[in-house]
N, C-alpha and C positions, 0 to 999 in steps of 0.2 A: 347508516354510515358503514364504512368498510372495516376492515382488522388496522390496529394503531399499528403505527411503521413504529413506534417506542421499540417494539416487541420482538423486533429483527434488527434493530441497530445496539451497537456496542457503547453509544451514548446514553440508551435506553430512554430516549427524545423521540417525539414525535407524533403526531393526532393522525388517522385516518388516512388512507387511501380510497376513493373510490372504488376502486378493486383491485386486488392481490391476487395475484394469480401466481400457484408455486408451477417450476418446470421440471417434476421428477424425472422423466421416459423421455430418453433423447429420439425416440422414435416420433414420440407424439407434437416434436416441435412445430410441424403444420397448425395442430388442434390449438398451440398454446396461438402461434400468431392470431388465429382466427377469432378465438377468444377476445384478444388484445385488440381488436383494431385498429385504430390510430398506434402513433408510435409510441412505445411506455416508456419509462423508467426501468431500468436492470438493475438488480441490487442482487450482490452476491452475499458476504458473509455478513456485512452492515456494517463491518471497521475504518471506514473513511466517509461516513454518513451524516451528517448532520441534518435531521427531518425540521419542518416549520413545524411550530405547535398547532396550525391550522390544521398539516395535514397537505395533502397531495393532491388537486382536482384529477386525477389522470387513473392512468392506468399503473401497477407495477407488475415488474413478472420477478420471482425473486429464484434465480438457480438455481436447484438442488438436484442437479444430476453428479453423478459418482461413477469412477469406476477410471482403471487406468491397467491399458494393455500395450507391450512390450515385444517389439523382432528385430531381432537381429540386420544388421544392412551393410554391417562387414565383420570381418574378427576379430575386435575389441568392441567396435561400434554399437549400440540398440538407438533404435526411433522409440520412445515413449508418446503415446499418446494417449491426454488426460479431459475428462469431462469435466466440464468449465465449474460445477461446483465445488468440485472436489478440493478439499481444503490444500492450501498450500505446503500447510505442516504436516500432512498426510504424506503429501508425493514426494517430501524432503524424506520422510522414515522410508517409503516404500524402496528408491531408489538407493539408500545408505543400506537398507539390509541388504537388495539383490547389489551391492557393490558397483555402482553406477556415479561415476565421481561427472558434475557439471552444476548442482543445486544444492551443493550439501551444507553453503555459507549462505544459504535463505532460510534456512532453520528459523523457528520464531517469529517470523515475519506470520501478522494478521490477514485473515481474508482466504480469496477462494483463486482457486487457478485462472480462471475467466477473467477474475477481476487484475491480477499480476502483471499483465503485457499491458492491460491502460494505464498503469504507472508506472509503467518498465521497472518492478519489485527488485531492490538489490539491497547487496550489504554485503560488506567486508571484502570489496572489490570485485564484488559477483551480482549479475541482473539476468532477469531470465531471460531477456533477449541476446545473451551470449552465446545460448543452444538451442534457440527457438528457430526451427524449420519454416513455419507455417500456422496459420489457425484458421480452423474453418468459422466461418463468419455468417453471419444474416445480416443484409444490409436491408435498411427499413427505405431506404431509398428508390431504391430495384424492388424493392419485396423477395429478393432472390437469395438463395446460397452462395458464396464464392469462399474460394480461399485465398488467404495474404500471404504470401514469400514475404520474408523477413525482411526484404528492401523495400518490402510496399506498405509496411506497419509503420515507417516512419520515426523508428525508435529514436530516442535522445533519452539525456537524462531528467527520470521519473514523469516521462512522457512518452507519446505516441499520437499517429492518428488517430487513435482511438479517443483518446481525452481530448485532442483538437477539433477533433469533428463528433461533438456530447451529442449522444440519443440516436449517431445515425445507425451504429454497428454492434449488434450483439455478437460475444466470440460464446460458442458453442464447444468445439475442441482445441485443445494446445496440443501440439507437437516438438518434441525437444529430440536433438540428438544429442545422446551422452557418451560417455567412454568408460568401458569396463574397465575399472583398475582399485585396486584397495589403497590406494593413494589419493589424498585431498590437491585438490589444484593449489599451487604457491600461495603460501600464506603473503598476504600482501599490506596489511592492515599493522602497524607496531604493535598496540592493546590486545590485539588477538593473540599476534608471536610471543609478548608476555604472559598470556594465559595460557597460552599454550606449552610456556615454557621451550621454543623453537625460535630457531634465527627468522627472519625476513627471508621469505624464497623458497625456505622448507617445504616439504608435500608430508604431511603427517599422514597416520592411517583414517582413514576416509570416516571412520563409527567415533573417532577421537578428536577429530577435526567437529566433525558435526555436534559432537556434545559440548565441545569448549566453544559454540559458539552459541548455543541455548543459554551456558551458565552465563557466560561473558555478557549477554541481552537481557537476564534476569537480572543479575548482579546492576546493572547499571538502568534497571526500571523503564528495558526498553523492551519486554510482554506482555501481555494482557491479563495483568490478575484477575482470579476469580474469586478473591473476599479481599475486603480492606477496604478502605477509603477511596481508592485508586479506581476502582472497580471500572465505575461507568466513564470510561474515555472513548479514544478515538486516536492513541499514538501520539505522533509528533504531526504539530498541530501547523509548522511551517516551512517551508523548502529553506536549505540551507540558499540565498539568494544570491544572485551575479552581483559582481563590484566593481568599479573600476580604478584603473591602474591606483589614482589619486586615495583613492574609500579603502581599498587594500592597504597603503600603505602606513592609513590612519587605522584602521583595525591591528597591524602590525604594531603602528610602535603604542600602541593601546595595552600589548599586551594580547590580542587576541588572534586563533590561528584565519588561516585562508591555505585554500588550496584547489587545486584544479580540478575539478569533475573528469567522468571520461570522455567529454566529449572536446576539453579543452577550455573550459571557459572558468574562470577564475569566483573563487563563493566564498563568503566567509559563512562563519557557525550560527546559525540562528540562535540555538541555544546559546553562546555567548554574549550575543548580541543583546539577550534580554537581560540575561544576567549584570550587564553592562547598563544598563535600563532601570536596573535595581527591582528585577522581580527576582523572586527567593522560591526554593521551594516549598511549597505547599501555602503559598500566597494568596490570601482570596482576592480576588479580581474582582465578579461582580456578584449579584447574589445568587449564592450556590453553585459561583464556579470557581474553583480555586488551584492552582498550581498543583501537579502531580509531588508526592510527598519524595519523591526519587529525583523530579529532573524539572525545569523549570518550561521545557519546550511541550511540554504534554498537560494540558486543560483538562481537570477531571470535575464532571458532573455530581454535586452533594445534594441534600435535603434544599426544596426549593428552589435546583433549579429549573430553567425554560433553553426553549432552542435561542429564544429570542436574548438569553441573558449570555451566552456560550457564544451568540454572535458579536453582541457587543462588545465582549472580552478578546476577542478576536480582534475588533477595531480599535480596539483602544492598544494594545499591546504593537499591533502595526504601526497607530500613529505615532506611538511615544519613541521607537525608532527610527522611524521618520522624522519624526523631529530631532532628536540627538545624531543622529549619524547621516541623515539623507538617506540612508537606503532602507528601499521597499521590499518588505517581507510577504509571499505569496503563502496564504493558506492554503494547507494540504486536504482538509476535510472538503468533500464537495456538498455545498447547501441545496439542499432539494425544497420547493417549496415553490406554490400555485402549481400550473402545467409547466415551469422551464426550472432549471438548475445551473446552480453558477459554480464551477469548480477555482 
């Protein structure tokens, strides 16, 4: 049998693969398809992973290329362009030092560059497809190279072609254009302006911006510890979900927020939604999976448990919403398991 996917996800879930195949040398991307065969699984850092304890009948290829180079395209402007493994928190430091304001409120966000444009990654009213140019792609369909303009990734919120169309497109490199300036783009977010100690609309210095937004994500149990009970997760475990006009107004006079996405469409809080549900922090749900000890929207993996018990805790937390409120909460982890995955 193959290497356990446990061992590459942030769950730390999951029996076997068939075969793993790592993609160090973006030179060698030929060698890996050929390797690969049929179409795989892409796994980038494992933090939106949920493996079967069976395991994987297929193939995976998991990214670990690195490496992120910089030119100028006018005189404040640079194109950044980053190897799909390379870690997201990396290209947040690298750009904060060389003074490149456009990603400096993705700080702390889990996972790999590759992986960031399938869930169009944002936070604190910043997503990377706000200075995404382009990404070169392998489309398993054509078995060809191409690249995406950023009108043809199909962005929306914590979505893309990419997660619409699961398994057909590996992104290889990202391209962003950013803007040299030691100023953070407007603070947009109240909770951050308070941390920041700045009005709403402020541009603080770009290395003070990016740090109050690391603490502000610790403080509030929204990074990836690396000791404590918390440990083996996987973030927040559900999209805050669409409402409508009627469901808003009952989440409203509930007591609980809503508010617009960027793309226009009305969501209440997931996280309050459960809380509202009467799940608590650090609740055990099923055996061995119990509420993050910080926040109630994040599942964390204890002694005993299974992919199988994390999924169930997932249905049942959806249903009990569904039943109190009528609305459908979409899990964020994507379930990988036999040869297909359900995001």
């Amino acid at each position: 049998m193959g290497e356990l996917l446990a061992d590459y996800t942030t769950f730390r879930l999951g029996g076997p693969a068939d075969q793993l195949l790592t993609h160090h040398d973006p030179d060698g991307w030929p060698d890996t398809v050929r390797a690969a065969g049929e179409r795989p699984f892409i796994l980038g850092g494992g933090s939106n992973i949920l493996a079967a304890d069976a395991g994987y009948r297929g193939t995976v290829i998991r990214m670990a290329t690195r490496g992120i180079t910089a030119h100028p395209v006018g005189t404040d402007t640079i194109e950044v362009t980053v190897q799909a493994g390379e870690p997201l928190s990396e290209l947040v430091t690298y750009c904060v030092a060389e003074g490149l304001s456009g990603v400096e409120y993705l700080g702390g966000i889990p996972g790999t560059v590759g992986a960031a444009p399938v869930q169009n990654a944002g936070a604190y009213g910043q997503q990377i497809a706000d200075h995404l140019t382009h990404v070169t792609a392998y489309d398993w369909t054509s078995r060809q190279l191409t690249h995406l303009d950023t009108d043809q990734c199909g962005f929306r919120y914590r979505s893309s072609r990419f997660k619409t169309e699961p398994g057909r497109w590996t992104i290889l490199t990202v391209t962003l254009r950013l803007t040299r300036s030691r100023r953070a783009a407007p603070v947009a977010y109240s909770h951050l302006a308070r941390a920041l100690d700045v009005p709403l609309g402020a541009r603080p210095p770009l290395a003070e911006a990016a740090a109050g937004v690391i603490a502000d994500r610790r403080a509030r149990g929204l990074t990836l510890p690396t000791t404590g009970p918390d440990v083996r997760q996987a973030g927040s475990i559900f999209m805050n979900p669409p409402v409508t006009a009627p469901q808003a107004a009952a989440v409203r006079a509930a007591g609980g927020p809503v508010h617009q996405d960027p793309d226009g469409v009305t969501r209440a809080s997931a996280g309050w939604l459960l809380e509202h549900c009467g799940y608590t922090r650090g609740l055990h749900v099923e055996p061995g999976v119990a509420c993050s000890s910080r926040r109630v929207l994040t599942l964390t993996a204890r002694n005993g448990a299974t992919a199988s018990s994390v999924t169930a805790a997932l249905q049942r937390m959806a249903g009990d919403v569904a039943q109190a409120t009528g609305i459908e909460l979409r899990h964020e982890p994507v379930l990988l398991h036999g040869p297909t995955m359900t995001a």
